[in-house]
ROFIGU-621085 format. One record per atom (N, C-alpha, C): residue number from 1; residue in three letters; x, y, z. Coordinates in pm, whole numbers, padded with zeros to 5 digits. Last residue first. Layout:
{nr=NUM | rest=ALA | px=X | py=Y | pz=Z}
...
end
This chain:
{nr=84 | rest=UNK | px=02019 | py=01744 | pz=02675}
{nr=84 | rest=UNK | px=02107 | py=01655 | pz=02759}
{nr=84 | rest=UNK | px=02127 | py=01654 | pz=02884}
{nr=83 | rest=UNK | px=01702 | py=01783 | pz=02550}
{nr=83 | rest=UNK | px=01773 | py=01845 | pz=02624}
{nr=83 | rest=UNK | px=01905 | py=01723 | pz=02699}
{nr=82 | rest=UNK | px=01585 | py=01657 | pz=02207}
{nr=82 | rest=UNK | px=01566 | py=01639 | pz=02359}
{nr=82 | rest=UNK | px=01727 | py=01696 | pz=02419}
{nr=81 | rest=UNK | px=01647 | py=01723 | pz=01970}
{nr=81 | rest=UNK | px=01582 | py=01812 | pz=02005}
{nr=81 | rest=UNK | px=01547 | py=01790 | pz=02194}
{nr=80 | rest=UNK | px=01782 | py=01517 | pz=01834}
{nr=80 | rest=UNK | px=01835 | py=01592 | pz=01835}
{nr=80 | rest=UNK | px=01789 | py=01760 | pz=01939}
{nr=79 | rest=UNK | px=01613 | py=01316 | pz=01885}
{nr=79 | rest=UNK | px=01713 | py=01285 | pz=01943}
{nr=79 | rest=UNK | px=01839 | py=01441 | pz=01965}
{nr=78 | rest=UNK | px=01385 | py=01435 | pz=01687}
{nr=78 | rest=UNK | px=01356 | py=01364 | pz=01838}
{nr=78 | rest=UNK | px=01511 | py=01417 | pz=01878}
{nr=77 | rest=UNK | px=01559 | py=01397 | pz=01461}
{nr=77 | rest=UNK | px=01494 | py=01526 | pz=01486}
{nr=77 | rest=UNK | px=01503 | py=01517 | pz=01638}
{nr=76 | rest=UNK | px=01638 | py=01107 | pz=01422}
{nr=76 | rest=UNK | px=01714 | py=01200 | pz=01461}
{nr=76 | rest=UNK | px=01677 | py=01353 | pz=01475}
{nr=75 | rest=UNK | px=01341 | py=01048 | pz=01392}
{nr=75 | rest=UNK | px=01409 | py=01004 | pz=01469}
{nr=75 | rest=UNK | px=01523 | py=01100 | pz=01558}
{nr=74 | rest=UNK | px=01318 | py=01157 | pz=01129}
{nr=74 | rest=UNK | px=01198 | py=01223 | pz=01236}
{nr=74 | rest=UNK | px=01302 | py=01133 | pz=01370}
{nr=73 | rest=UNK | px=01456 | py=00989 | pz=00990}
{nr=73 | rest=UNK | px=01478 | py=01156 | pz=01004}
{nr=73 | rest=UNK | px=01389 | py=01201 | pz=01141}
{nr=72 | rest=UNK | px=01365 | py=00740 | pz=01005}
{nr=72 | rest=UNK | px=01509 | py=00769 | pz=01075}
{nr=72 | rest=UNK | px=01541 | py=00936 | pz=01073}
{nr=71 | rest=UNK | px=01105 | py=00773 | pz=00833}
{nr=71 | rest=UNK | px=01107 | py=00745 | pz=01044}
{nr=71 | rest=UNK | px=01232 | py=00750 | pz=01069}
{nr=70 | rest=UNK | px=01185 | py=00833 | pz=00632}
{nr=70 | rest=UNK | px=01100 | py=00920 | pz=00685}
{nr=70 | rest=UNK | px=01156 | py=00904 | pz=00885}
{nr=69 | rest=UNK | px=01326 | py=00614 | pz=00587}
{nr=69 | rest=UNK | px=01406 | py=00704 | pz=00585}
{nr=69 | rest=UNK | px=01320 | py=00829 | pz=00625}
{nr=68 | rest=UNK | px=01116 | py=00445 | pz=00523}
{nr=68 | rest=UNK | px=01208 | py=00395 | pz=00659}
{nr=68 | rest=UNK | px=01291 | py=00555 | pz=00666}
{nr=67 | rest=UNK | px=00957 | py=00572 | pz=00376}
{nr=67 | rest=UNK | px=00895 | py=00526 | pz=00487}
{nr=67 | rest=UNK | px=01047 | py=00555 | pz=00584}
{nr=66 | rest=UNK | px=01117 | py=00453 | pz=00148}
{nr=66 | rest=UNK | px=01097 | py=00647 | pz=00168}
{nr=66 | rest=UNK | px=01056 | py=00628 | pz=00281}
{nr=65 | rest=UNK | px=01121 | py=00190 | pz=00116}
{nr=65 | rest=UNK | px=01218 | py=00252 | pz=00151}
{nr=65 | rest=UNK | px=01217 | py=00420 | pz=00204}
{nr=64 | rest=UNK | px=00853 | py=-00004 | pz=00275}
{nr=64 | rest=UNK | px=00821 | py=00131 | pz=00183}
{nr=64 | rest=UNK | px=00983 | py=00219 | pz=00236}
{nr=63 | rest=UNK | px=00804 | py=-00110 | pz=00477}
{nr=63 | rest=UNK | px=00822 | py=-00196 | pz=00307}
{nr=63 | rest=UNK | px=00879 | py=-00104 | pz=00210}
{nr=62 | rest=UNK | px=00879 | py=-00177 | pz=00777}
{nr=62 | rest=UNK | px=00897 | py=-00061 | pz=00656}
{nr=62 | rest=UNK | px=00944 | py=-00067 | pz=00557}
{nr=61 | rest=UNK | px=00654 | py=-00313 | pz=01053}
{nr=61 | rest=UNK | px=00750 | py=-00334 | pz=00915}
{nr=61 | rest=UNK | px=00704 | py=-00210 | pz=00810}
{nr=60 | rest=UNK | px=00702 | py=-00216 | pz=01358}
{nr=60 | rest=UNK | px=00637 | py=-00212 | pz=01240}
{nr=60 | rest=UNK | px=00764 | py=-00210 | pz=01119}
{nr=59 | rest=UNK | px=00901 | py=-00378 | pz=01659}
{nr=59 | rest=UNK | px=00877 | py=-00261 | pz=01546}
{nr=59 | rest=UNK | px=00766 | py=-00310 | pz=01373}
{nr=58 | rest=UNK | px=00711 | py=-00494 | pz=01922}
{nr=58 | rest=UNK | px=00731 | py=-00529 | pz=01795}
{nr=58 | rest=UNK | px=00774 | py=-00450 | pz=01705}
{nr=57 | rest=UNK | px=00629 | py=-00522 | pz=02136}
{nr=57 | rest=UNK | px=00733 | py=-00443 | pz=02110}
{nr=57 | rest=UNK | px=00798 | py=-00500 | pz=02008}
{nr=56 | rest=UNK | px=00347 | py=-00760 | pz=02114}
{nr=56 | rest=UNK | px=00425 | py=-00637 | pz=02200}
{nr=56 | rest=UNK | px=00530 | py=-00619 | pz=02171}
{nr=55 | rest=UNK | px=00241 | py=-00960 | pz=01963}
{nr=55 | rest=UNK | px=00268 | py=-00826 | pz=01879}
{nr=55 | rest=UNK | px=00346 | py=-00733 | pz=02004}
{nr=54 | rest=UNK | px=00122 | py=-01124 | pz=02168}
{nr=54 | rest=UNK | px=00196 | py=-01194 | pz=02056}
{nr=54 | rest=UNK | px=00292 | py=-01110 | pz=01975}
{nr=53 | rest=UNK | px=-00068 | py=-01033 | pz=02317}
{nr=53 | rest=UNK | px=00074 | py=-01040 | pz=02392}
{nr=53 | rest=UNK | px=00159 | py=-01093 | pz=02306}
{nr=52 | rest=UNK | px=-00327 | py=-00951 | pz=02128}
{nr=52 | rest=UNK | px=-00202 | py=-00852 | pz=02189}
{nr=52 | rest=UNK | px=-00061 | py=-00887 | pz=02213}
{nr=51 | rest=UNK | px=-00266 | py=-01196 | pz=01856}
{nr=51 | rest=UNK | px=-00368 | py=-01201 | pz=02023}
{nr=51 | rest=UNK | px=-00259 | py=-01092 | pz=02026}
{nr=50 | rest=UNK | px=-00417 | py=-01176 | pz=01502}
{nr=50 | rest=UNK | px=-00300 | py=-01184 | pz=01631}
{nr=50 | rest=UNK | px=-00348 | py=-01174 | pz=01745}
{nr=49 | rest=UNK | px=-00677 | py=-01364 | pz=01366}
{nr=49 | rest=UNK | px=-00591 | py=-01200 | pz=01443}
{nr=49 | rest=UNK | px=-00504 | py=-01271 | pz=01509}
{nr=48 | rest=UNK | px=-00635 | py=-01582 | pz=01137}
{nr=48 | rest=UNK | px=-00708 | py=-01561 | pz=01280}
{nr=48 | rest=UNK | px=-00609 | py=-01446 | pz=01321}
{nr=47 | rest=UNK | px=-00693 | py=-01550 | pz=00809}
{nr=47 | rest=UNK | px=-00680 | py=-01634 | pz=00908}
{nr=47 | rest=UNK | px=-00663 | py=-01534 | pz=01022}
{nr=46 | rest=UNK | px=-00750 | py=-01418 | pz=00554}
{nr=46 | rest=UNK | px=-00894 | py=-01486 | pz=00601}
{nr=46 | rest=UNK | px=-00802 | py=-01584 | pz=00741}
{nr=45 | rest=UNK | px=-00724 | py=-01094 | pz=00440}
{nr=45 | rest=UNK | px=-00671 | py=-01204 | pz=00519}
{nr=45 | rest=UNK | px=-00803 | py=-01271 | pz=00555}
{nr=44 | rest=UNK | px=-00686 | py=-00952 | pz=00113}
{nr=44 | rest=UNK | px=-00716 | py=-00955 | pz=00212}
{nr=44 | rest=UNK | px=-00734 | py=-01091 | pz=00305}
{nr=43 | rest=UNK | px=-00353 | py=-00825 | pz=00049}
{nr=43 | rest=UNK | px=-00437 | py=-00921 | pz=00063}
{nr=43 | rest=UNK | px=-00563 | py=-00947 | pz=00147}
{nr=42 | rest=UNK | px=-00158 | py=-00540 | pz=00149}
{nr=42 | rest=UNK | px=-00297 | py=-00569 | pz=00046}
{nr=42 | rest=UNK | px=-00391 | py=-00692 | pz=00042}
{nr=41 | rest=UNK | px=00039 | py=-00626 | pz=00284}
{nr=41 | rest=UNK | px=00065 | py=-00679 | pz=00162}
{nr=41 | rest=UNK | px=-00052 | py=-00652 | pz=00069}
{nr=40 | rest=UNK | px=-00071 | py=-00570 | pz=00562}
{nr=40 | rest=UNK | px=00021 | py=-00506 | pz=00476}
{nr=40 | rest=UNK | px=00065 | py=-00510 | pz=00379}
{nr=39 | rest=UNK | px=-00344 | py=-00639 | pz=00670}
{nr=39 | rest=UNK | px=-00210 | py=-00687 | pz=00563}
{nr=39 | rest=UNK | px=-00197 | py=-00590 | pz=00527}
{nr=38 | rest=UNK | px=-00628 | py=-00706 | pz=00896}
{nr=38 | rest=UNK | px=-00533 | py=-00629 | pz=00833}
{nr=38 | rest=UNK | px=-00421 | py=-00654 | pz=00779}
{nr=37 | rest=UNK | px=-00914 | py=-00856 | pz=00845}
{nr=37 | rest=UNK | px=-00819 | py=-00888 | pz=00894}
{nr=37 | rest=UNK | px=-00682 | py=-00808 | pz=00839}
{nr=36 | rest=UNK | px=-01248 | py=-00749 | pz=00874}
{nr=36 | rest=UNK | px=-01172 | py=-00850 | pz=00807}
{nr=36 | rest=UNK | px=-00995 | py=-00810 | pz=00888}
{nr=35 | rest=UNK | px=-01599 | py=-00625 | pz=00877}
{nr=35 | rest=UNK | px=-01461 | py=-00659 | pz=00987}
{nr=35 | rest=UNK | px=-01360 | py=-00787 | pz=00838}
{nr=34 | rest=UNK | px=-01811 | py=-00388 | pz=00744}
{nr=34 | rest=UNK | px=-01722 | py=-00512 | pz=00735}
{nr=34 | rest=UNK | px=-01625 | py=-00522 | pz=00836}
{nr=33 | rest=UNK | px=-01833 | py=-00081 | pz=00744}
{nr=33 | rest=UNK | px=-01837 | py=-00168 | pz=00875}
{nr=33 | rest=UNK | px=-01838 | py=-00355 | pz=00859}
{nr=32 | rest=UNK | px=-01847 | py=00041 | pz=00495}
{nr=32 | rest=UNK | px=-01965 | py=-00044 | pz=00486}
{nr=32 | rest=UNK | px=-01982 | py=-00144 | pz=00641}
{nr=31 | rest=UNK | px=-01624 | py=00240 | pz=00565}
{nr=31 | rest=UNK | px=-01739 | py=00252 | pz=00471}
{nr=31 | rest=UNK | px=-01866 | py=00176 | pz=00472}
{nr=30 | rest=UNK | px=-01461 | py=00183 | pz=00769}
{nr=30 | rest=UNK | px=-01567 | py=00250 | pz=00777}
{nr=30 | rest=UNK | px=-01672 | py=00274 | pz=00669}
{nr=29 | rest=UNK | px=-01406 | py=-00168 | pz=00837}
{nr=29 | rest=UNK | px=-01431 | py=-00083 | pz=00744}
{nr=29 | rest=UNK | px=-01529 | py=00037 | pz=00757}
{nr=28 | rest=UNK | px=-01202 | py=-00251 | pz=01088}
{nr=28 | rest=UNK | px=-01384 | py=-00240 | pz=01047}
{nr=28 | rest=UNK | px=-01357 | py=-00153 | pz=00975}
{nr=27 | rest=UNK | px=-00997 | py=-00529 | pz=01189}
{nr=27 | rest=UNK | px=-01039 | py=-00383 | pz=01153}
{nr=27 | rest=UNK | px=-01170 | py=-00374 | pz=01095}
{nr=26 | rest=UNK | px=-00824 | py=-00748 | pz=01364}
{nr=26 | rest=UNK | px=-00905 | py=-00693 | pz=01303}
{nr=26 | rest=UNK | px=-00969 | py=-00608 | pz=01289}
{nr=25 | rest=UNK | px=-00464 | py=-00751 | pz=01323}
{nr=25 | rest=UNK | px=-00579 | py=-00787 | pz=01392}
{nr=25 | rest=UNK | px=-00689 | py=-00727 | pz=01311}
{nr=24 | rest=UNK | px=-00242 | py=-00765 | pz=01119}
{nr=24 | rest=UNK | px=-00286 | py=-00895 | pz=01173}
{nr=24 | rest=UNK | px=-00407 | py=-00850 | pz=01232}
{nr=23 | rest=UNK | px=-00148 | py=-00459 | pz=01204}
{nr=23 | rest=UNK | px=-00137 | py=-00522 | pz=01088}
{nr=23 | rest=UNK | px=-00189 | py=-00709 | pz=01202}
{nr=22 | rest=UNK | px=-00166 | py=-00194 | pz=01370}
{nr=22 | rest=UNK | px=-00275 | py=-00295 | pz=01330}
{nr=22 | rest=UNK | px=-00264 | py=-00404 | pz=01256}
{nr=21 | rest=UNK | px=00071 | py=-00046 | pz=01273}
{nr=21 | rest=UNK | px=00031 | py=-00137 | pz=01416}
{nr=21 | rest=UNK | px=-00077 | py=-00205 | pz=01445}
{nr=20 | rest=UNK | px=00015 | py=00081 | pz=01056}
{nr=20 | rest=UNK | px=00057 | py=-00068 | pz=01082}
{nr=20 | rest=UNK | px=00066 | py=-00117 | pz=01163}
{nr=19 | rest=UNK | px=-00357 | py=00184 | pz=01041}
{nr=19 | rest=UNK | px=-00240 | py=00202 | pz=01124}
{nr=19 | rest=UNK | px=-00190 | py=00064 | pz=01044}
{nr=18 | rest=UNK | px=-00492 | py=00248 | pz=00726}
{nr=18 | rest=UNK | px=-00491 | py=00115 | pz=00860}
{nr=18 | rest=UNK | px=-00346 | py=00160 | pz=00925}
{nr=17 | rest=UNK | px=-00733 | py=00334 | pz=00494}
{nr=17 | rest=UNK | px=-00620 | py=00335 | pz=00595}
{nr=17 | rest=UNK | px=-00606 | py=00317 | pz=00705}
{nr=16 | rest=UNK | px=-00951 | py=00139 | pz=00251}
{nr=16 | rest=UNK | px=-00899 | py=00237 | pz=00390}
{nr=16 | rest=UNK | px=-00770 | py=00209 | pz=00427}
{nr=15 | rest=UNK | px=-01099 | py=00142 | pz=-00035}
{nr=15 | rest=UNK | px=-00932 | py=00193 | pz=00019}
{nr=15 | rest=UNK | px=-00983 | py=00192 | pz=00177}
{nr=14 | rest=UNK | px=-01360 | py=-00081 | pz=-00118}
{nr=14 | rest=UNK | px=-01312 | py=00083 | pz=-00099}
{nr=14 | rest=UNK | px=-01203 | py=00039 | pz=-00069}
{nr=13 | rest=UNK | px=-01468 | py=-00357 | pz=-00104}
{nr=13 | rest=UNK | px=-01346 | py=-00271 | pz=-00221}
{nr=13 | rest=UNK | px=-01312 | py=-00177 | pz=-00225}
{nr=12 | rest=UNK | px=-01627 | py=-00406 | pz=00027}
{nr=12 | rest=UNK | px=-01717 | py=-00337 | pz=-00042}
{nr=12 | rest=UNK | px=-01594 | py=-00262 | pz=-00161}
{nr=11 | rest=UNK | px=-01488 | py=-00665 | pz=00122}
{nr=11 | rest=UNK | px=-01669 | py=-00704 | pz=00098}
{nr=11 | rest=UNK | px=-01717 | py=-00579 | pz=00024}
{nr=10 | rest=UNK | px=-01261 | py=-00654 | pz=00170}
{nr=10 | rest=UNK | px=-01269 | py=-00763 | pz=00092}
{nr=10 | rest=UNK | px=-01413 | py=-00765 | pz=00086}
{nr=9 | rest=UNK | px=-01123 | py=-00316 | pz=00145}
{nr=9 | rest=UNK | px=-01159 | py=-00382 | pz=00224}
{nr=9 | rest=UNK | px=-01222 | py=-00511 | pz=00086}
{nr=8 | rest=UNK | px=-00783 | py=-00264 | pz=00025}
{nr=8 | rest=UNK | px=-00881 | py=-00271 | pz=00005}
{nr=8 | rest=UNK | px=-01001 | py=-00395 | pz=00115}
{nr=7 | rest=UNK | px=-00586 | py=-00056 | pz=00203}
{nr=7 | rest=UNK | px=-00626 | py=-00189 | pz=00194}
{nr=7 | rest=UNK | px=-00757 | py=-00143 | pz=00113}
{nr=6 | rest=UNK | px=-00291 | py=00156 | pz=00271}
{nr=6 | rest=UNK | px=-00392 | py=00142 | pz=00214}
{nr=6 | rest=UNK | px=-00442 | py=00002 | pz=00175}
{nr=5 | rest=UNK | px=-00076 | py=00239 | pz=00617}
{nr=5 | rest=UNK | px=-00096 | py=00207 | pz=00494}
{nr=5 | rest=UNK | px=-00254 | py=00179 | pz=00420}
{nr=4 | rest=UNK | px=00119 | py=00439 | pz=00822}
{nr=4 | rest=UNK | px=-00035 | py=00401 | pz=00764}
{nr=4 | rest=UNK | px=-00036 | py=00338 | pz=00654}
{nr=3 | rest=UNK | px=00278 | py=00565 | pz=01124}
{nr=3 | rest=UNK | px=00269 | py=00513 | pz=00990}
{nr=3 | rest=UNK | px=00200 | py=00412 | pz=00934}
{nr=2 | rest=UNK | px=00196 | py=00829 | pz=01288}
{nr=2 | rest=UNK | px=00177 | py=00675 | pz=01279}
{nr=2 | rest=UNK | px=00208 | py=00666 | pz=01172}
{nr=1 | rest=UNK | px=00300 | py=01077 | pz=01508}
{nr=1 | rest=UNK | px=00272 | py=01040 | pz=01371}
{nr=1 | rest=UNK | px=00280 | py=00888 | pz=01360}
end
């Protein structure tokens, strides 16, 4: 399970949903295939993607308090369900 958030794209204003592990690089709108630059804040971005080796093992930011407490349950599910 990924955790996703909603953008408006900046050329046709639909919603899409964007992994947050995408956040900084660039994405294509499936509606109209615009490219622009992913935020988590909604904005849409006019400066330069992240490069891969910049973002590696990075945890995704969890703006969204129900979010974080989603991913610490599903966590301790995991932890609870792997064999000792």
């Amino acid at each position: 399970m990924s955790i996703r958030f909603t953008q408006s794209c900046p050329t046709c204003g639909r919603r899409v949903q964007i992994r947050a592990s995408l956040v900084g690089y660039n994405v294509v709108c499936q509606h109209c295939s615009a490219e622009f630059v992913a935020n988590s804040d909604g904005e849409s971005g006019s400066s330069a993607p992240k490069s891969p080796e910049n973002v590696l093992n990075v945890e995704p930011i969890l703006a969204d308090p129900l979010m974080a407490r989603v991913e610490a349950a599903l966590k301790r599910a995991a932890d609870q369900s792997s064999p000792v």
